[in-house]
C-alpha positions, 0 to 999 in steps of 0.5 A: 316428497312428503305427503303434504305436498301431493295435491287432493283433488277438493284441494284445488281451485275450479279444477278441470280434469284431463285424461291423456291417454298416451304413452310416454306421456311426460311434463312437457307434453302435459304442461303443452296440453294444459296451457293450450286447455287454459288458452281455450278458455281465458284471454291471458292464462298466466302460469302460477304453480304446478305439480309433477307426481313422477318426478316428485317436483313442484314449483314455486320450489321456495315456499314452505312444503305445508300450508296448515296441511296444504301444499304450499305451492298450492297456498302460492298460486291461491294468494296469487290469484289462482283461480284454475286448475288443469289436472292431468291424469288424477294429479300425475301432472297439476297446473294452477292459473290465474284465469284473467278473462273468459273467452266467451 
C-alpha cells in the first residue's frame, strides 16, 4: 500500500470519530457500527468510499491511488458528494457518506 492512500485526519470530510474498544474487532463490524452511526444521523446515509488499514484495502478500488497527494478513494467520495466521515479507531477503519437529510 503506498502512503498516499492512508487517510489523515484533516483529510476528511466532517469526520466523526469512534473508538471501539473490542477484541476482534474486523471490517464488518466497523462497517455495522459506522452505518448504524450515520442512520442516527441522517435520513438516506449512502455508502461512498471506505478504508480498511489492516487488511491494506479501500474501496472504489478503480481510481487512481493519489489525487495531488490524496487518496483517490477519498477525492472519489468528495466529488460525489461525500460530506461524513465515521473513523473507526484513528483510521483503522474509514467510511465516507453522502449525508443527504439530517434527522433532527
Amino acid at each position: 500500500m503506498e502512503a498516499c492512500e492512508i487517510p489523515k485526519g484533516e483529510m476528511l470530510p466532517n469526520p466523526v470519530y469512534v473508538l471501539l474498544d473490542e477484541s476482534g474487532l474486523d471490517f464488518e463490524r466497523a462497517h455495522d457500527a459506522a452505518r448504524n452511526l450515520a442512520k442516527k444521523l441522517y435520513h438516506e446515509p449512502m455508502l461512498l468510499s471506505w478504508f480498511d488499514r489492516s487488511a491494506e484495502r479501500y474501496s472504489p478500488q478503480d481510481v487512481d491511488c493519489c489525487v495531488e497527494g490524496k487518496p483517490g478513494w477519498v477525492e472519489y467520495a468528495r466529488s460525489r458528494g461525500g460530506d461524513f466521515t465515521v473513523d473507526i479507531n484513528y483510521q483503522a477503519y474509514v467510511f465516507i457518506f453522502r449525508g443527504g437529510e439530517e434527522i433532527p
